[in-house]
C-alpha angles and dihedrals in degrees: 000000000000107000096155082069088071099062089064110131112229088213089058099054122088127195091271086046086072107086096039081063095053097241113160102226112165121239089249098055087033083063108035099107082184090081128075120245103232098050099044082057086052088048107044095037100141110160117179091244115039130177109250131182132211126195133162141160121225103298095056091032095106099043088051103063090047088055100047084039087065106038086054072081095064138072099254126102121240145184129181122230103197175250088149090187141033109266123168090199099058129106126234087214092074089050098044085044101049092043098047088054090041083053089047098047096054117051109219096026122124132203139222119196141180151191144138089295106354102235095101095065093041091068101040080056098045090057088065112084120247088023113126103184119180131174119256111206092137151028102247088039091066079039103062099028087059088044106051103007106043099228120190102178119047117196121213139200102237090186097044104045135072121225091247095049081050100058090050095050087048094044085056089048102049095038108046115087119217106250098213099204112173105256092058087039081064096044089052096053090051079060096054091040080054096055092048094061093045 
């Protein structure tokens, strides 16, 4: 609906530029003068119509395609990854893999993944920096891990989870802002000062 929104240049934004691109960022983050600016911005980044990126092996395979089925419905971009078929023999490593360094390479993307139980792509994801992965078996999990961990891949059970359950999980995921205040901004940066170090 608004895809003009999506050419806005993160260096260009400053902390009163928020609201005009129709970023959610919660009252409390908007005032928290602890945070930087900028990354606040980089934090809080939220466009009406956002990239995101699927993969799955086999296990996830089905849910998948009805996932990606239904969000061909909304206004966000996406692109599969793969795998494109069902195949027994694949590996949920080259999915994770190739979603976590799609999400990295494109500020303001986002990545669903599955697979059986959805703790195999999360890790293949989570070795990627920049990549915060988190599980999403429930509604208030995806919740809570947008809103004070930033996530920007959710992982889901292919095996475990109903379509319906599914769209739930992703709607929280794609909808909850993070809400930066300072003390998980903090927390945030201690990751990126980790993966330095690795």
């Amino acid at each position: 609906r608004h895809p003009e929104r999506n050419e806005v240049k993160l260096k260009d934004l400053r902390r009163a530029d928020l609201e005009i691109c129709s970023v959610k960022v919660p009252r409390q983050a908007r005032d928290d003068k602890r945070a930087s600016t900028s990354y606040l911005i980089r934090h809080t980044i939220y466009f009406l119509c956002m990239k995101l990126y699927l993969g799955s092996d086999h296990a996830g395979f089905d849910l998948k395609e009805q996932l990606e089925a239904w969000l061909l419905d909304t206004e966000h971009e996406m692109k599969d990854l793969g795998n494109l078929e069902h195949d027994e023999k694949d590996d949920y490593p080259d999915y994770g893999d190739a979603v976590a360094k799609a999400v990295t390479a494109e500020e303001g993307s986002r990545g669903i993944l599955l697979c059986g139980n959805a703790e195999g792509v999360c890790i293949v994801a989570n070795k990627t920096d920049g990549i915060r992965a988190g599980l999403g078996f429930s509604v208030e999990a995806a919740r809570s891990a947008r809103n004070d961990d930033d996530i920007n891949i959710i992982c889901l059970p292919g095996q475990m989870m109903t379509l319906d359950e599914a769209k739930k999980v992703v709607t929280a995921f794609l909808d909850t802002p993070f809400e930066g205040a300072e003390r998980q901004v903090r927390r945030l940066k201690k990751i990126e000062e980790i993966e330095k170090d690795n």
